[in-house]
C-alpha positions in Angstrom: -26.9 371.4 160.0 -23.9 368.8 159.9 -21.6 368.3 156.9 -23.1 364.8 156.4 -26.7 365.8 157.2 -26.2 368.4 154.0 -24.5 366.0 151.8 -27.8 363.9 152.3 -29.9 366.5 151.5 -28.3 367.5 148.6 -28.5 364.2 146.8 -31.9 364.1 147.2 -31.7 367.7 145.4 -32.9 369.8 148.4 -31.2 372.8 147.9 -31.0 376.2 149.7 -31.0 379.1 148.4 -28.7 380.6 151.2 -25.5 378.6 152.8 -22.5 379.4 155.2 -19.5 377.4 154.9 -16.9 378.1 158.0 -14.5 376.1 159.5 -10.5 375.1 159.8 -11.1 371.9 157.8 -10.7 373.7 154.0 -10.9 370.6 152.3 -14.3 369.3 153.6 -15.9 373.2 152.2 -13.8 372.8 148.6 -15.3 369.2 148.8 -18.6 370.7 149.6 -18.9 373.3 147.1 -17.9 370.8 144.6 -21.0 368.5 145.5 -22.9 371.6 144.9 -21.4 372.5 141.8 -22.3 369.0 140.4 -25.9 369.2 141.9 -26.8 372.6 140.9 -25.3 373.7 137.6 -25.2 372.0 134.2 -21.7 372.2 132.9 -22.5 372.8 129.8 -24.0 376.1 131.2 -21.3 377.0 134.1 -20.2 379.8 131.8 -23.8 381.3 132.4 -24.7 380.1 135.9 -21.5 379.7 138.0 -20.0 383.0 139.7 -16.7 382.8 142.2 -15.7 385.6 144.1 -13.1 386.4 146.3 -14.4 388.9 148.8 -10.9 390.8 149.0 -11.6 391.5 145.8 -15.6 391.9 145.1 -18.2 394.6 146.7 -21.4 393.6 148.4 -22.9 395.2 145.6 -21.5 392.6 142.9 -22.4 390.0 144.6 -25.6 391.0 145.0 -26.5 391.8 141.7 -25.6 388.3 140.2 -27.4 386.7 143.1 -30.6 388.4 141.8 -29.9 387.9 137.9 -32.1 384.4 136.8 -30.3 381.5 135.7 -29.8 380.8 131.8 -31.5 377.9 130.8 -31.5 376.4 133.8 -33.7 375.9 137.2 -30.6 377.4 139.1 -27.5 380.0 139.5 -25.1 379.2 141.9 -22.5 382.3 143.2 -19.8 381.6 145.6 -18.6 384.2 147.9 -14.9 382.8 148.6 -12.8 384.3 151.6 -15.8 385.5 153.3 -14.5 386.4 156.1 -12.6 389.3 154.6 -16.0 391.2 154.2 -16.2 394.1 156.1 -19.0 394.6 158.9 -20.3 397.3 155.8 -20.4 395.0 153.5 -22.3 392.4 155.5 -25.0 395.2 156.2 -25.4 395.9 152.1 -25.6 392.1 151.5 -28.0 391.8 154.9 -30.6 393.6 152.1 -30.5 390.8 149.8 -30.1 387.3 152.2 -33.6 388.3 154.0 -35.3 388.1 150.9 -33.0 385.5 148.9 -33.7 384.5 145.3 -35.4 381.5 145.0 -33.4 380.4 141.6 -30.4 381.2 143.2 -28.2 379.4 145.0 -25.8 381.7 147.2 -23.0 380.3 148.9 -20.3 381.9 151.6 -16.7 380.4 152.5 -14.8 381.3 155.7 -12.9 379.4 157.9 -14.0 382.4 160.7 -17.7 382.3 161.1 -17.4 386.4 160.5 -21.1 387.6 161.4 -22.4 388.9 164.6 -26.0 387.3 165.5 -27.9 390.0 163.9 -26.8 389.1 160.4 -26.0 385.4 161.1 -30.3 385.0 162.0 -31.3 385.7 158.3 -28.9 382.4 157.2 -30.5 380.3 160.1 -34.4 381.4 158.2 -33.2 381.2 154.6 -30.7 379.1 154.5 -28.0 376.7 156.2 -24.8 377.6 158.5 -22.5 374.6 158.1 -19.5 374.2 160.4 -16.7 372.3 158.6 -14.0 371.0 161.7 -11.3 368.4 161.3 -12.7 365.1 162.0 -11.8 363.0 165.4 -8.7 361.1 164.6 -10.5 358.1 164.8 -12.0 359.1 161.5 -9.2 360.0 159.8 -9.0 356.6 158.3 -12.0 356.3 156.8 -11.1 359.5 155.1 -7.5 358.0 153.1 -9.8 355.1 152.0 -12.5 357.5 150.4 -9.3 359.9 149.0 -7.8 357.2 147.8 -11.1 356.2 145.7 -11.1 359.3 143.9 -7.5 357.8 142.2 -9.2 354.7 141.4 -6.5 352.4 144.0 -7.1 350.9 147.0 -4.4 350.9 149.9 -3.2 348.6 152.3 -4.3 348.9 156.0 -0.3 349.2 157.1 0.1 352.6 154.3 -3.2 353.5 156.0 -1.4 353.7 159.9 1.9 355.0 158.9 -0.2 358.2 157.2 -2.4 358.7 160.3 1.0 358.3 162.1 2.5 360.7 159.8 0.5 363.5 159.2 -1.8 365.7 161.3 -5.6 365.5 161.4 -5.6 367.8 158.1 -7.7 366.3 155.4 -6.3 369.1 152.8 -2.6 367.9 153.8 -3.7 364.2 153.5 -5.2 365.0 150.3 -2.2 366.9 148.5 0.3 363.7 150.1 -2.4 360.9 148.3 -1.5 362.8 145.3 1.8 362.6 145.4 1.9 359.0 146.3 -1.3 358.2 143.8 1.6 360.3 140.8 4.7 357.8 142.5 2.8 354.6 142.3 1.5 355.3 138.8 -0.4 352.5 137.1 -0.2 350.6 140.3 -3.7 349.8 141.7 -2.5 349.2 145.1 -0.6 351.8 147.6 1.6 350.2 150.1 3.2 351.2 153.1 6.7 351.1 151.2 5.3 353.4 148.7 3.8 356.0 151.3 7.1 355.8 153.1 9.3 356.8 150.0 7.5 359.6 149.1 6.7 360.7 152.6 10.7 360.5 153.2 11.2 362.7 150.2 9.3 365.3 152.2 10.9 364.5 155.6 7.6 363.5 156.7 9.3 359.6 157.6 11.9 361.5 159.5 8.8 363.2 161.8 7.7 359.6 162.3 11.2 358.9 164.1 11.6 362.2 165.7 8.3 361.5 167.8 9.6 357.8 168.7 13.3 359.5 169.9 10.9 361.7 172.0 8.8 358.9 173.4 11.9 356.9 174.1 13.2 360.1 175.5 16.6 359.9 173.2 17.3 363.5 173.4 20.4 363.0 171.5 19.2 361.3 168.2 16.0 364.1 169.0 17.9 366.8 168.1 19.8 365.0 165.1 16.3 364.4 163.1 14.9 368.0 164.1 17.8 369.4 162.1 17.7 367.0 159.3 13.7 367.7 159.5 14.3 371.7 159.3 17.5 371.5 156.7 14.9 369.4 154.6 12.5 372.2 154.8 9.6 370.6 157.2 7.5 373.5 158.5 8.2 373.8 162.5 4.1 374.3 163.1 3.9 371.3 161.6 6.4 369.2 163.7 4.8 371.1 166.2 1.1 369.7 165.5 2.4 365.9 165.1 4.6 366.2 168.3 1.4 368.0 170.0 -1.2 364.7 168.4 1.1 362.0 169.8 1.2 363.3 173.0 -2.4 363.5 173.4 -2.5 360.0 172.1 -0.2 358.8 174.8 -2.4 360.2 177.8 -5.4 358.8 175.7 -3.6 355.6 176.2 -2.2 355.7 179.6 -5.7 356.6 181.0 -7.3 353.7 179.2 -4.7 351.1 180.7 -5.2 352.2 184.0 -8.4 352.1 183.8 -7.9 348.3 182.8 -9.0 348.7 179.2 -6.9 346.0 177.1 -3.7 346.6 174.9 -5.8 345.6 171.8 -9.0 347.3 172.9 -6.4 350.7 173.0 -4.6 350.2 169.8 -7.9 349.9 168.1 -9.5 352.9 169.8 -7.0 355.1 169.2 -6.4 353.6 165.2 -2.5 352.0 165.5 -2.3 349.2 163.6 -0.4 345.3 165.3 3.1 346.2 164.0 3.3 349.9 165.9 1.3 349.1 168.5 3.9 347.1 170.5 6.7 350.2 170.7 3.5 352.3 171.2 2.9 350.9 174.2 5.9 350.9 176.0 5.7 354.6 175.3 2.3 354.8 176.6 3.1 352.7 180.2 6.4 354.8 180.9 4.4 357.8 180.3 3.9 360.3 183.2 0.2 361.5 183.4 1.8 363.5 186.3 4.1 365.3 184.1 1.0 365.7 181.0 0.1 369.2 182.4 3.6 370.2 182.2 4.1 368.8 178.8 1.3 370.7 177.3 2.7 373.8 178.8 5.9 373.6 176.9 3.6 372.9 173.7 1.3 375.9 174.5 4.6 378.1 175.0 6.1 376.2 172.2 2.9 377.5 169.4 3.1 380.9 170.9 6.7 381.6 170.4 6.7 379.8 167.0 3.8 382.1 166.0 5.3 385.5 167.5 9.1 385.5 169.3 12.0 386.3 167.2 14.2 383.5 168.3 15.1 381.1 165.7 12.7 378.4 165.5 15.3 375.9 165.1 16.3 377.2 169.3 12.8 377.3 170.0 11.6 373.3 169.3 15.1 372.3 170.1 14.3 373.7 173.9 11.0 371.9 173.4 12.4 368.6 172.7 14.8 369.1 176.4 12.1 370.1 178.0 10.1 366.6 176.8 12.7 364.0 177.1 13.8 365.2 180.2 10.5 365.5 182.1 
């Protein structure tokens, strides 16, 4: 089942008594299991019929035992199993007893971003239940998303803040999420964000400073490059993360250079790939000077780039500043 096909089916109040959460995207399952909190338990009564537990910290046997106690007062318990994928291969066994024969009354739910369960025990949550894979949506989504985010503030934004965020920030709805609250505290009783607004408090961060280290890149200015990647790290910016938005505006740029040549208009691409009129024109200069030649070799230096960011011992600050030589360069 799909994230949207559930959603669905639990507004209509058809409810499972068995689901898997798994998937990178963390806020799409917290977003879930809130859906599910409002649709299954009475809050008056979530002292009595809501259980969370972390499975670092909780036995198979727990678990199990509030899964089969009946709900007070109520048509249903809901238990969430949080961290799943910390149960041990034991553990799945023990709980293996009680998801072939689930409680009707009960609604029992597991949380991993690994899907942690070998076919054997993952066949009893395809009869009982639902196995829900939770990925980060298409980038072509990702604005869609900021509008419904920005809902939950009670503001509306402006198409322009709506670019420079997708620009911004990686295809990570819980990272998108904690910036709108940030700008949704800076704007106050504002009903409206801006793009000035998301730009101040995204400059704050360094994230406005990411925004001009990829332009250096795709104008190949080594020089002024390396200037914002140590501003960016002095400022604290996570490397993986300068990393990921590097990595997302290359892949944009072949996206693009392969839709020009294949004759597909300059508007046509800007709206395809979500860049808003007053980007779109630097954007495409990048795009037409790009090598699709030299893509293979690019996304070599990001591959090595993640590996040794994840596992060498040279500083980091040596390791994307070899990166960025490597890019404008090339």
């Amino acid at each position: 089942m799909k994230p949207l096909e559930l959603e669905r089916a639990l507004h209509k109040r058809d409810i499972a008594p068995l689901y898997f959460f798994h998937g990178e995207e963390t806020y799409l399952i917290d977003r879930m299991v809130g859906i599910l909190k409002a649709t299954v338990v009475e809050s008056h009564l979530a002292d009595f019929n809501l259980t969370i537990f972390y499975a670092g910290e909780s036995s198979a046997r727990d678990i199990m035992n509030t899964a089969r106690t009946f709900p007070l007062l109520s048509d249903r318990r809901l238990v969430i199993v949080k961290e799943a994928d910390k149960l041990k291969t034991s553990s799945w066994k023990e709980l293996s007893t009680y998801v072939t024969d689930p409680l009707p009354s009960t609604c029992l739910v597991f949380c991993a971003e690994k899907l942690a369960l070998n076919a054997t025990l993952l066949t009893p949550f395809k009869r009982k239940g639902e196995v829900v894979r939770f990925y980060h949506p298409f980038e072509r989504e990702i604005a869609e998303w900021i509008r419904k985010m920005v809902k939950e503030f009670d503001k509306t934004i402006t198409s322009d803040a709506v670019t420079l965020l997708c620009m911004e920030l990686e295809s990570d709805l819980q990272t998108i999420y904690s910036e709108l609250q940030k700008i949704a505290a800076f704007v106050g009783e504002k009903k409206v964000i801006g793009k000035d607004e998301v730009r101040e408090v995204l400059s704050e961060a360094g994230g406005a400073s990411v925004f001009e280290l990829i332009e250096c890149i795709g104008n190949r200015d080594q020089e002024s490059a390396l200037m914002l990647l140590k501003r960016l790290l002095e400022a604290g910016e996570y490397p993986l993360k300068i990393l990921t938005i590097i990595s997302r505006h290359l892949r944009m740029l072949t996206q693009a250079k392969e839709m020009l040549k294949e004759g597909i208009s300059s508007a046509e691409v800007g709206s395809t790939l979500g860049i808003r009129d007053f980007h779109l024109k630097g954007f495409l200069r990048q795009a037409n000077s790009f090598s699709l030649a030299k893509a293979e070799t690019y996304f070599t230096s990001l591959f090595r780039t993640d590996e040794m960011l994840k596992s060498s011992r040279i500083p980091k600050k040596l390791i994307l500043e070899r990166l960025i030589d490597d890019l404008c360069r090339n």
